[in-house]
Backbone as a printed PyTorch tensor [residue, N CA C, xyz], in Angstrom:
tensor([[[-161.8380, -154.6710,  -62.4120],
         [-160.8760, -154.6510,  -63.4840],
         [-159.6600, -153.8660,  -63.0240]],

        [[-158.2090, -154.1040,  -63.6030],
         [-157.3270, -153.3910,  -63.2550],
         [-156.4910, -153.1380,  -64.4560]],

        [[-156.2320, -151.7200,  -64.1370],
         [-155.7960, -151.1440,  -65.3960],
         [-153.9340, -150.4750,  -65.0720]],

        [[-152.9660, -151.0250,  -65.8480],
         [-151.7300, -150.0700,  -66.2210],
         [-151.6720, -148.3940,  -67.5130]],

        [[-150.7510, -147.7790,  -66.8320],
         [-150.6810, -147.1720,  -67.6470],
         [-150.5430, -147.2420,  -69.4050]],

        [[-150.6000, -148.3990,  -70.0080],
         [-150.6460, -148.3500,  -71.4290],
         [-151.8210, -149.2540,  -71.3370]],

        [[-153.3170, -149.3140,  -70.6420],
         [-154.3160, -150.0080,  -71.0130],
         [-155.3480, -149.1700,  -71.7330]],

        [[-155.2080, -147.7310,  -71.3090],
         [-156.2100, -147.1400,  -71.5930],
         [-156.7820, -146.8450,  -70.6030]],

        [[-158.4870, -146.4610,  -71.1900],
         [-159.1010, -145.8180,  -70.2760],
         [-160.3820, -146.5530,  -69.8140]],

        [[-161.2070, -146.8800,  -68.4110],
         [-162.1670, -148.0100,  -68.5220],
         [-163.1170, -147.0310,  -68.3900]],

        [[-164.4370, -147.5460,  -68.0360],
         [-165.8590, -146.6130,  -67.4540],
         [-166.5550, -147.3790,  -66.6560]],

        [[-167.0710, -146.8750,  -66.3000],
         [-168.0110, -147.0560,  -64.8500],
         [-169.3120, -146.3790,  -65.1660]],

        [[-170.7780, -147.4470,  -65.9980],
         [-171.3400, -146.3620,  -66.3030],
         [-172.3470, -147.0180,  -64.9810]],

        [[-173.5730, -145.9560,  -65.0480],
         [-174.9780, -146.0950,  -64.1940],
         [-174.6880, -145.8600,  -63.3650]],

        [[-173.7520, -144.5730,  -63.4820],
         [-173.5730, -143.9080,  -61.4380],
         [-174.2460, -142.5390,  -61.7570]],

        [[-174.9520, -142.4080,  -59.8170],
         [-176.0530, -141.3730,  -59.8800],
         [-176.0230, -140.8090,  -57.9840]],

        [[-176.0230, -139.5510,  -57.9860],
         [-176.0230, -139.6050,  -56.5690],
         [-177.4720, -138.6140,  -56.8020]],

        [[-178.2910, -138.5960,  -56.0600],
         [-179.6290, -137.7200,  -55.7660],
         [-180.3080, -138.2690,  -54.8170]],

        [[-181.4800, -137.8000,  -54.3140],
         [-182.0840, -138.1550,  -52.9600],
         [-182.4570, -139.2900,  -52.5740]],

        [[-182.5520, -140.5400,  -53.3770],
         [-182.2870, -141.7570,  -53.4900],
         [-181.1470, -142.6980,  -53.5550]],

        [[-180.4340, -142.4470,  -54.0300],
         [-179.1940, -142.7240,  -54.3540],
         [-177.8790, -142.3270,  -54.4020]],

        [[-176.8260, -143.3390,  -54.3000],
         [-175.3740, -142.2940,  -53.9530],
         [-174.6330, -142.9510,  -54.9400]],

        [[-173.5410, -143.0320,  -55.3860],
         [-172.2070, -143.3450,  -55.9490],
         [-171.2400, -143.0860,  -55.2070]],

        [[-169.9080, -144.1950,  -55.4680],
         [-169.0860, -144.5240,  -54.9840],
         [-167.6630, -144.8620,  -56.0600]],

        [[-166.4620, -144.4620,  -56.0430],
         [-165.5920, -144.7440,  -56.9690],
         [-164.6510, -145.1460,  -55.9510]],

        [[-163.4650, -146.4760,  -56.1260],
         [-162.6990, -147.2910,  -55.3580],
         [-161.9290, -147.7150,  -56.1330]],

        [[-160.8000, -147.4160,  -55.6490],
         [-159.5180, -147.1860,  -56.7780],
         [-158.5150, -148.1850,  -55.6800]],

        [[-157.8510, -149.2690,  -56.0300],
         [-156.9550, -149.7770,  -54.9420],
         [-155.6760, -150.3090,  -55.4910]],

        [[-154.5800, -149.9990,  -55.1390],
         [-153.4550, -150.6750,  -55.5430],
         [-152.7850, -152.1000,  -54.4150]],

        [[-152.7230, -152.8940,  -55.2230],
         [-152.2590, -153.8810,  -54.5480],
         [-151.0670, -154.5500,  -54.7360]],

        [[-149.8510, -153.3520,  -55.5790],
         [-148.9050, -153.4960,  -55.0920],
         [-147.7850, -152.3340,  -55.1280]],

        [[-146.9260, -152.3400,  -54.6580],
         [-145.9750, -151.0680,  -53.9440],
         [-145.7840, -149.7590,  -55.0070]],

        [[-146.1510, -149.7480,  -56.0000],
         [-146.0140, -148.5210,  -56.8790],
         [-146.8840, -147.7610,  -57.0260]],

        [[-146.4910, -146.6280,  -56.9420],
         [-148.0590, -144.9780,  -57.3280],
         [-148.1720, -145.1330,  -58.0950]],

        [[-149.5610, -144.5170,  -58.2770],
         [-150.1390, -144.2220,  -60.0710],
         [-150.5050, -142.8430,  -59.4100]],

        [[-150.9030, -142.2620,  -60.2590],
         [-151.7150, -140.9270,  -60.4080],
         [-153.0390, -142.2980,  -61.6410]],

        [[-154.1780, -141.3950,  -61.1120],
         [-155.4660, -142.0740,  -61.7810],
         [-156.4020, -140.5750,  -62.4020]],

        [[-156.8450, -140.4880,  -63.9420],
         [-157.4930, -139.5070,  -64.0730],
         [-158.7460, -139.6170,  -64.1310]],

        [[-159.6550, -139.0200,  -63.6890],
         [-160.7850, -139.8790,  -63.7120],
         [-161.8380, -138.4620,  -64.2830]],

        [[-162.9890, -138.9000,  -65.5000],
         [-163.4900, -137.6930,  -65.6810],
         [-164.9670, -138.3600,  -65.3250]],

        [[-165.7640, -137.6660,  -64.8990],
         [-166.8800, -137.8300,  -64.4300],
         [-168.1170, -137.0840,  -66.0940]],

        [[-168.9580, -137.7670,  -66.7190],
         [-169.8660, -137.1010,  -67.3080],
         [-171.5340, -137.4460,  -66.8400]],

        [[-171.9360, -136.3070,  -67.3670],
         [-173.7520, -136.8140,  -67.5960],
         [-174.2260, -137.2580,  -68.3020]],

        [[-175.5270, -137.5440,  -68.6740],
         [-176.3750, -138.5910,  -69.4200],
         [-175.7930, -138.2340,  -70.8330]],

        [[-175.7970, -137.0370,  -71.0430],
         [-175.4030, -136.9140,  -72.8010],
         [-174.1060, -136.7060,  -72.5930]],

        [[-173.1560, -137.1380,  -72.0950],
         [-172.0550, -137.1550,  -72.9030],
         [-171.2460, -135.7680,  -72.1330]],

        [[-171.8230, -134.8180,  -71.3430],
         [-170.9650, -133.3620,  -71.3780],
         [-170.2200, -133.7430,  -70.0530]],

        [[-168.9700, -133.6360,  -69.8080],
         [-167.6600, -133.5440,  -68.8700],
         [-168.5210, -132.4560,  -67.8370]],

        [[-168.5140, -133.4230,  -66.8190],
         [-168.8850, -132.6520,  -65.2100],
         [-167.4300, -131.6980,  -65.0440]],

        [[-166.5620, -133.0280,  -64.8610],
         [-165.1650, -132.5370,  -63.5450],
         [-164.6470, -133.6030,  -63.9410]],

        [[-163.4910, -133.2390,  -64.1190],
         [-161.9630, -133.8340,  -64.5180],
         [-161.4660, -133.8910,  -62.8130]],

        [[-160.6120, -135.1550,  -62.4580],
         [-160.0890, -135.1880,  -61.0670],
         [-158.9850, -136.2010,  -61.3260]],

        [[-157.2210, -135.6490,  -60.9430],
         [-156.4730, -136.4470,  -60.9850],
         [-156.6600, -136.9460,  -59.7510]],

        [[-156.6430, -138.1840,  -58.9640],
         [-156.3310, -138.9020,  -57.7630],
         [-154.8900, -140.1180,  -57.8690]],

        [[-154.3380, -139.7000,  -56.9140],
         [-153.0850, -140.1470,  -56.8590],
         [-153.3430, -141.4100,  -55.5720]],

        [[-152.8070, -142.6040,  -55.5620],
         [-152.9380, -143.6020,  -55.1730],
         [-151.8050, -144.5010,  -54.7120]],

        [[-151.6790, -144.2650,  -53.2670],
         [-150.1350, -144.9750,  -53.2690],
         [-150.2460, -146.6490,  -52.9020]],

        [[-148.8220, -147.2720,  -53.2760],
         [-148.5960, -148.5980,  -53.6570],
         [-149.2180, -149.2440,  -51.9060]],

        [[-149.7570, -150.5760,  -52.3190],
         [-150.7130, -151.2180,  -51.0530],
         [-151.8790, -150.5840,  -50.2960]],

        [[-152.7050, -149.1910,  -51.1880],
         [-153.2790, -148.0830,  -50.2470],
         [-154.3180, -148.2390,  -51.2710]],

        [[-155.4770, -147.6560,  -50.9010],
         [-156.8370, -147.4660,  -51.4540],
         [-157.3800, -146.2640,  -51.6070]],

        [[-158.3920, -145.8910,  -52.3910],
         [-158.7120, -144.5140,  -52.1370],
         [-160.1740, -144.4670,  -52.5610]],

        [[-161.0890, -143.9090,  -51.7020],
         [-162.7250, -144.0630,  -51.9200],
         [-162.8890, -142.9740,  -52.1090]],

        [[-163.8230, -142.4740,  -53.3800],
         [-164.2180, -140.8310,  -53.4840],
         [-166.3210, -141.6170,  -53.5580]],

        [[-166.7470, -140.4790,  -53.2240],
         [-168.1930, -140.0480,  -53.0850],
         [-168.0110, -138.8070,  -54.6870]],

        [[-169.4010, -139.9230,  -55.2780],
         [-169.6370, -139.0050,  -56.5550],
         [-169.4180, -137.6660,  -56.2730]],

        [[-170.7840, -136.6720,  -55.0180],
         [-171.5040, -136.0780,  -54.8900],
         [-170.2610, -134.9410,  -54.2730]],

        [[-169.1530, -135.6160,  -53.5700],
         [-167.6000, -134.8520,  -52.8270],
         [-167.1570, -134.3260,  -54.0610]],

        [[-166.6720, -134.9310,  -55.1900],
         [-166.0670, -134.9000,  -56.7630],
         [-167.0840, -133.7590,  -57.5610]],

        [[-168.3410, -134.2020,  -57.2780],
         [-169.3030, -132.6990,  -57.9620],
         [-169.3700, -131.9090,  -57.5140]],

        [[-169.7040, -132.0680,  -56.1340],
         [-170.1640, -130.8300,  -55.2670],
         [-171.5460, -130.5550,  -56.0030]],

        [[-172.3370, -131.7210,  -55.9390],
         [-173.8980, -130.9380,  -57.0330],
         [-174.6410, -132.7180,  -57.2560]],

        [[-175.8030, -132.8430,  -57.1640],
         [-176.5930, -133.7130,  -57.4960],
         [-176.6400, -134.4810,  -58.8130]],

        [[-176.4480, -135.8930,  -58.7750],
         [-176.5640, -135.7800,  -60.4440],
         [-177.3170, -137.4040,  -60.9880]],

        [[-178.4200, -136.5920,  -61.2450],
         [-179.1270, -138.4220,  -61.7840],
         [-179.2060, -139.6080,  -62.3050]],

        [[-177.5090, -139.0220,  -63.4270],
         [-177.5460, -140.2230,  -64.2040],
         [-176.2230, -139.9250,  -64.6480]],

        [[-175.4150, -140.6720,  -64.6550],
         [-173.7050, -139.8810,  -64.9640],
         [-172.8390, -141.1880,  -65.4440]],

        [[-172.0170, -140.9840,  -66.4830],
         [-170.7560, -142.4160,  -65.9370],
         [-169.3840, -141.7970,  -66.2060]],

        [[-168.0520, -142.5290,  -65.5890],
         [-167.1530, -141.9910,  -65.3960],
         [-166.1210, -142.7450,  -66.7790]],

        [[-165.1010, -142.3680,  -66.4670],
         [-163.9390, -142.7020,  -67.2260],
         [-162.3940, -142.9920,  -66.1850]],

        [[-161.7540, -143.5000,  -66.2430],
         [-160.3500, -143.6740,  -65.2760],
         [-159.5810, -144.6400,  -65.9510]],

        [[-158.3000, -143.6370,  -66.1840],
         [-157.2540, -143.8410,  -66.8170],
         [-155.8290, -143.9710,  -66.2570]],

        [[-155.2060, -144.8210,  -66.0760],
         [-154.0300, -144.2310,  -64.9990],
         [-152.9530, -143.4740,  -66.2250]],

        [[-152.6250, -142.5580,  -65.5980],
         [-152.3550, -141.0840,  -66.2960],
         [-150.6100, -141.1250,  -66.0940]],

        [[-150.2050, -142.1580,  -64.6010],
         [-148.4790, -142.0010,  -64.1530],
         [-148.4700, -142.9560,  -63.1470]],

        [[-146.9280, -143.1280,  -63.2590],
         [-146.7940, -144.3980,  -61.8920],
         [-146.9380, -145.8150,  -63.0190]],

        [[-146.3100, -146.6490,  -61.9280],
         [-146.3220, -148.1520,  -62.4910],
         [-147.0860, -149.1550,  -61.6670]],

        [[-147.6110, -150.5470,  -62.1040],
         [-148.1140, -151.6210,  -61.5940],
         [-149.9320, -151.2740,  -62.2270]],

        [[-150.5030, -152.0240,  -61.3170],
         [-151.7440, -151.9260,  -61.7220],
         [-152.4030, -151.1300,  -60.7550]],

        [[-153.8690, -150.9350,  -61.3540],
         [-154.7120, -149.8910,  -60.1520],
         [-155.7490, -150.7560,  -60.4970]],

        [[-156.7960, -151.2640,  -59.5090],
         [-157.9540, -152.2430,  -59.5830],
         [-159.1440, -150.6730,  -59.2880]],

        [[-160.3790, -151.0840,  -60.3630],
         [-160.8460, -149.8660,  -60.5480],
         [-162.8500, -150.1090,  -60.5210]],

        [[-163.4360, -149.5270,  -59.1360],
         [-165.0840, -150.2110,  -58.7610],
         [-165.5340, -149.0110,  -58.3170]],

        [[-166.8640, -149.3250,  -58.7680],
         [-167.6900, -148.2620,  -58.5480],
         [-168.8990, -148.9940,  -57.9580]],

        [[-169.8000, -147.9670,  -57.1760],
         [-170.8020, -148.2920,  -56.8760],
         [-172.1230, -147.7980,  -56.7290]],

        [[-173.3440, -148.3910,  -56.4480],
         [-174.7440, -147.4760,  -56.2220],
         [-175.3370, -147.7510,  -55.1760]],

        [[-175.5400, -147.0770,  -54.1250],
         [-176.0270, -147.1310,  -52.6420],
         [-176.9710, -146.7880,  -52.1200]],

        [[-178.5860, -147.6070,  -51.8720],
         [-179.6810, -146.8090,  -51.7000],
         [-179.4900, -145.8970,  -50.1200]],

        [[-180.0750, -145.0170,  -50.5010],
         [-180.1710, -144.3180,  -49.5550],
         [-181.0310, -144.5070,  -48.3770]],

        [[-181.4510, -145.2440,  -48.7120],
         [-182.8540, -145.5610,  -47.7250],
         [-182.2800, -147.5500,  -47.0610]],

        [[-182.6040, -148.0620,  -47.4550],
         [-181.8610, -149.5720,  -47.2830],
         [-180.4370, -149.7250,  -46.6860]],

        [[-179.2850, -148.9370,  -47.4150],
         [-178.0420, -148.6330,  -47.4390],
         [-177.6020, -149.6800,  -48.4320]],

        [[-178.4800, -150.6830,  -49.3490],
         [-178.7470, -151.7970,  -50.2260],
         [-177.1390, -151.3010,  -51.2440]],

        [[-175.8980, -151.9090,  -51.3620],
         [-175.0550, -151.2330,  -52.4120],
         [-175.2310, -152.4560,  -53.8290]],

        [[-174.6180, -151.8990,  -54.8700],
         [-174.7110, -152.6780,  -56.0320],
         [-173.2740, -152.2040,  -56.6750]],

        [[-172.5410, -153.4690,  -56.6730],
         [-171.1930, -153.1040,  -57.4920],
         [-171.4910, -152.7270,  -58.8320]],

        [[-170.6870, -152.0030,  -59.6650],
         [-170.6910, -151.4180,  -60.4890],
         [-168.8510, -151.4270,  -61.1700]],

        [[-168.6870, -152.5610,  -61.8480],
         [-167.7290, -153.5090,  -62.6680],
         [-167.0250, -152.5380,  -63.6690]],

        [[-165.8120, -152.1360,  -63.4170],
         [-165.3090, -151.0960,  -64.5150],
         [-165.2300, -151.9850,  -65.9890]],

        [[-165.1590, -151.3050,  -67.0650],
         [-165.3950, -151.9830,  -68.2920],
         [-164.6130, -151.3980,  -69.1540]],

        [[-163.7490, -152.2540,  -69.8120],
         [-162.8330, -151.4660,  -70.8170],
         [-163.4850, -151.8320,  -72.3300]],

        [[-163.2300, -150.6000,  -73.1460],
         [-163.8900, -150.8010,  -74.2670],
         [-163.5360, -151.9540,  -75.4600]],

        [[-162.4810, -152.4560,  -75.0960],
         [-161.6560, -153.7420,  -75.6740],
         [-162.5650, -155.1380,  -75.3350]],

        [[-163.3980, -154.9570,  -73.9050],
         [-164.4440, -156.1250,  -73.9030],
         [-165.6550, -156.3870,  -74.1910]],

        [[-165.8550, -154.8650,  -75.1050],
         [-167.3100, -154.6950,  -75.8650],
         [-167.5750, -155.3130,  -76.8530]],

        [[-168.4490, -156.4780,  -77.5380],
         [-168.2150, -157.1200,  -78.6170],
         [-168.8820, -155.9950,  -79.6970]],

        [[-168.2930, -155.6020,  -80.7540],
         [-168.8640, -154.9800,  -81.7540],
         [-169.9860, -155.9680,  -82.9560]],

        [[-170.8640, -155.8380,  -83.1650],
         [-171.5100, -156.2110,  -84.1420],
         [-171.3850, -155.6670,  -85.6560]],

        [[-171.4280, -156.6060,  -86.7080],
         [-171.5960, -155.7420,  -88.1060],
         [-172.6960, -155.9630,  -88.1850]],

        [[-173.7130, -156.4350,  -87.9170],
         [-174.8290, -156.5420,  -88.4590],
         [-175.7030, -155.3260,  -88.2430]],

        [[-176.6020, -155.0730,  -89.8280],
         [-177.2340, -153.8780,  -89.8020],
         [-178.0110, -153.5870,  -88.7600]],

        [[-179.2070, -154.7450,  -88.0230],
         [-179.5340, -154.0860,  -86.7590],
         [-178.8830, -154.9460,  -85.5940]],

        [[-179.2350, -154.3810,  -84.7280],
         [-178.4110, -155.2490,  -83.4040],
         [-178.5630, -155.3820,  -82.0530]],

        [[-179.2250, -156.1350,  -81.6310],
         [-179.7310, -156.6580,  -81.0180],
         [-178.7060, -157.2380,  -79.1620]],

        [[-179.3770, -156.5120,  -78.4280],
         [-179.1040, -157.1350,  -76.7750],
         [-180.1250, -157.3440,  -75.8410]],

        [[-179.8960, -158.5060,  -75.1540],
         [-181.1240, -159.2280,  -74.4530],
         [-180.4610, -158.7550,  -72.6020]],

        [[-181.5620, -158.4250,  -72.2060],
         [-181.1730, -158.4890,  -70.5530],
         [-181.7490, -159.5560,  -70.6690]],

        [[-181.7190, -160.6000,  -69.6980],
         [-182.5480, -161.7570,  -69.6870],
         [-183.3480, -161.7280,  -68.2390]],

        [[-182.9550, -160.9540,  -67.3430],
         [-183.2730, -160.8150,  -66.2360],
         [-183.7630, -159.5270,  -65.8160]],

        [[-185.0120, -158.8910,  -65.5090],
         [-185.0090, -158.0640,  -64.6030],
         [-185.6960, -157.8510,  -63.1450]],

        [[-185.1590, -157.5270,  -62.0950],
         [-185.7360, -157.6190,  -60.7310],
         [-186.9420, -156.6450,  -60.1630]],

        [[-187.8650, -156.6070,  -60.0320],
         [-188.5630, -155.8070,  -59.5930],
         [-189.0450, -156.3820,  -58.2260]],

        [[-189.0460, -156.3630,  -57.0390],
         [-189.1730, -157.2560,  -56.0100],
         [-189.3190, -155.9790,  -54.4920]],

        [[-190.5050, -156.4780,  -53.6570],
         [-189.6040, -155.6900,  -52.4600],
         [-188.5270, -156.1220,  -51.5580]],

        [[-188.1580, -154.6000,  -50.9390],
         [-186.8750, -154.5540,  -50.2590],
         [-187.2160, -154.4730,  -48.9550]],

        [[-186.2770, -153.7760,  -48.1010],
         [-186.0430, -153.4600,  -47.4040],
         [-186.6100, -152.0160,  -46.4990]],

        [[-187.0940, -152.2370,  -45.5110],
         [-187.8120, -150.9380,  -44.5320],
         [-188.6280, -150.0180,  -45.9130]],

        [[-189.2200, -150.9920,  -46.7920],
         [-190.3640, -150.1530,  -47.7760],
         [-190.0050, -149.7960,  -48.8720]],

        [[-188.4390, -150.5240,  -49.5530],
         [-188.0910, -149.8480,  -50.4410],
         [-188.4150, -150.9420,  -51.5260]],

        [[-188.1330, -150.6840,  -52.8440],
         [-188.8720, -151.5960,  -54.1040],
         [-187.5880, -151.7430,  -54.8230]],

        [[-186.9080, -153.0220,  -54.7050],
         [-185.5050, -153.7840,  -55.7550],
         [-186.4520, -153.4090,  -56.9680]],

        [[-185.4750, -152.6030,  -58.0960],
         [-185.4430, -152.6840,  -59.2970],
         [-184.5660, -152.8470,  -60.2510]],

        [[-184.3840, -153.6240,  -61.3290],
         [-183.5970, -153.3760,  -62.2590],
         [-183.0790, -152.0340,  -62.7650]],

        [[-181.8970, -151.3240,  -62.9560],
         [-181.5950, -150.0330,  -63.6910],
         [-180.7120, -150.3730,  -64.7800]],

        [[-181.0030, -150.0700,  -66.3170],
         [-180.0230, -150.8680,  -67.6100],
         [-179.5180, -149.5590,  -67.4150]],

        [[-178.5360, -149.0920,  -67.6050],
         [-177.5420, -148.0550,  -68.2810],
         [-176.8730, -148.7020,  -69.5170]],

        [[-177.0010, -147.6030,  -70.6280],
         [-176.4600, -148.1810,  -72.0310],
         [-175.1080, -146.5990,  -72.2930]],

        [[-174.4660, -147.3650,  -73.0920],
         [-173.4650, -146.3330,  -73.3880],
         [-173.3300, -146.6260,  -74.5790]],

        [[-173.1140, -145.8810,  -75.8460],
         [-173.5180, -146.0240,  -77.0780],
         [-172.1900, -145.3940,  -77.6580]],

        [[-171.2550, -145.2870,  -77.8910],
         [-169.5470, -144.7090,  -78.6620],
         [-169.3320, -144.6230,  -79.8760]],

        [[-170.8130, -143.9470,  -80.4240],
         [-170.6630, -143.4470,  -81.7320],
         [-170.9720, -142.4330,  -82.2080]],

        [[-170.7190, -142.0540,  -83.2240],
         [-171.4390, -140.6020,  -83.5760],
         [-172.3100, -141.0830,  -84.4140]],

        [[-173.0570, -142.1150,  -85.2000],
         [-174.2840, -142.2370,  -85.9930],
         [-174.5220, -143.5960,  -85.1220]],

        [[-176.0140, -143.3250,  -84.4720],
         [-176.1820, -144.7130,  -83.4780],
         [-177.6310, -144.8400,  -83.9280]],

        [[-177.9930, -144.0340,  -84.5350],
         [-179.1890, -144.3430,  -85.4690],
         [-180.7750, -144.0570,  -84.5000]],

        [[-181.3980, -145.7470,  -84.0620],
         [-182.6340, -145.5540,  -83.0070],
         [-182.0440, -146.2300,  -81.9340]],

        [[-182.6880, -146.5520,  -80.4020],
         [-182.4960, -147.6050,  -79.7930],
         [-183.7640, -147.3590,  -79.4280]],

        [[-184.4140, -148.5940,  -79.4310],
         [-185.5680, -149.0530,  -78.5840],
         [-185.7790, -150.1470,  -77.6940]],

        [[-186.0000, -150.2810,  -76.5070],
         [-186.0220, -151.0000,  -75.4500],
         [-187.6910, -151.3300,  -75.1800]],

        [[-187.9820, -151.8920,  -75.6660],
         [-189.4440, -152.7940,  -75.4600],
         [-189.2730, -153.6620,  -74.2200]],

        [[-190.2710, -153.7720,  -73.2990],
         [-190.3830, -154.4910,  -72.5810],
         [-190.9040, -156.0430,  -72.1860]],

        [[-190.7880, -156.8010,  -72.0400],
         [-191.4560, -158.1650,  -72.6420],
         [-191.7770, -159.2440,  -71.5180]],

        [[-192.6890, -158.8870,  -70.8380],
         [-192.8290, -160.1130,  -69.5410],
         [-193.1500, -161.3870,  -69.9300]],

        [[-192.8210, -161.9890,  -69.0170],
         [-192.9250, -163.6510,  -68.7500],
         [-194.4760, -164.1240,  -68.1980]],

        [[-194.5740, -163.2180,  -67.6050],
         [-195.8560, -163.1790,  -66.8970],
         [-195.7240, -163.5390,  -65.4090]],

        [[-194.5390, -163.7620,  -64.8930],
         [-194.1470, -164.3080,  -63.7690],
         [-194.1590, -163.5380,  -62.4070]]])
């Protein structure tokens, strides 16, 4: 996704760096104007790690490592990035990198404008797919859902599991 300064702010959730796993944030401009990009990093509930302006010049890229940005381990985190100054667009990816495989999985910035809201009293989302499979030099492909929830009364969520038998 690529974001101007009057788009707002996107997220990048289900990033995690720990002894398994790394994160990756990739910020690229692809055409001749700076931005400054603000990017805040949180944990599972919601609390602000580290705030980091990164500045990004026009035709140039810029790769940060979760774990460089924390300086600290963190299991379950998602970010925010906003371009804060500067003109044109900033294209905005994240990623998850086994540590063991070097297996990466893009991780699709998401602006909250492409979230469909529901009125209905309960509400309902289907993964339709999940992978559990082996990998690579011993490692085990799994599905990971990360949910992000942007309310202050979100009531229950329950995630039941439901095989195919397959």
């Amino acid at each position: 996704m690529t974001i101007g300064t009057d788009d707002g702010e996107v997220y990048l959730i289900g990033l995690r760096d720990d002894e398994a796993f790394r994160s990756n944030f990739f910020l690229q401009k692809v055409d001749g104007e700076q931005v400054s990009a603000q990017v805040s990093i949180y944990n599972n509930s919601g609390q602000l790690i580290r705030d980091a302006v990164i500045d990004v010049r026009g035709h140039s890229s810029k790769s940060r490592n979760l774990h460089d940005l924390l300086g600290q381990n963190v299991e379950s985190a998602y970010a925010t990035c906003e371009v804060i100054d500067g003109g044109g667009r900033l294209a905005v990816i994240g990623s998850v990198i086994d540590n063991i495989s070097t297996d990466p999985t893009t991780i699709d910035a998401i602006h909250p404008d492409q979230v469909v809201t529901k009125t209905m009293t309960e509400k309902h989302d289907l993964v339709a797919v999940v992978a559990h499979n082996p990998g690579a030099l011993g490692t085990v492909w799994r599905s990971s859902l990360a949910r992000s929830v942007n309310a202050t009364d979100i009531g229950s969520a329950d995630s039941p599991h439901r095989s195919t038998g397959r």
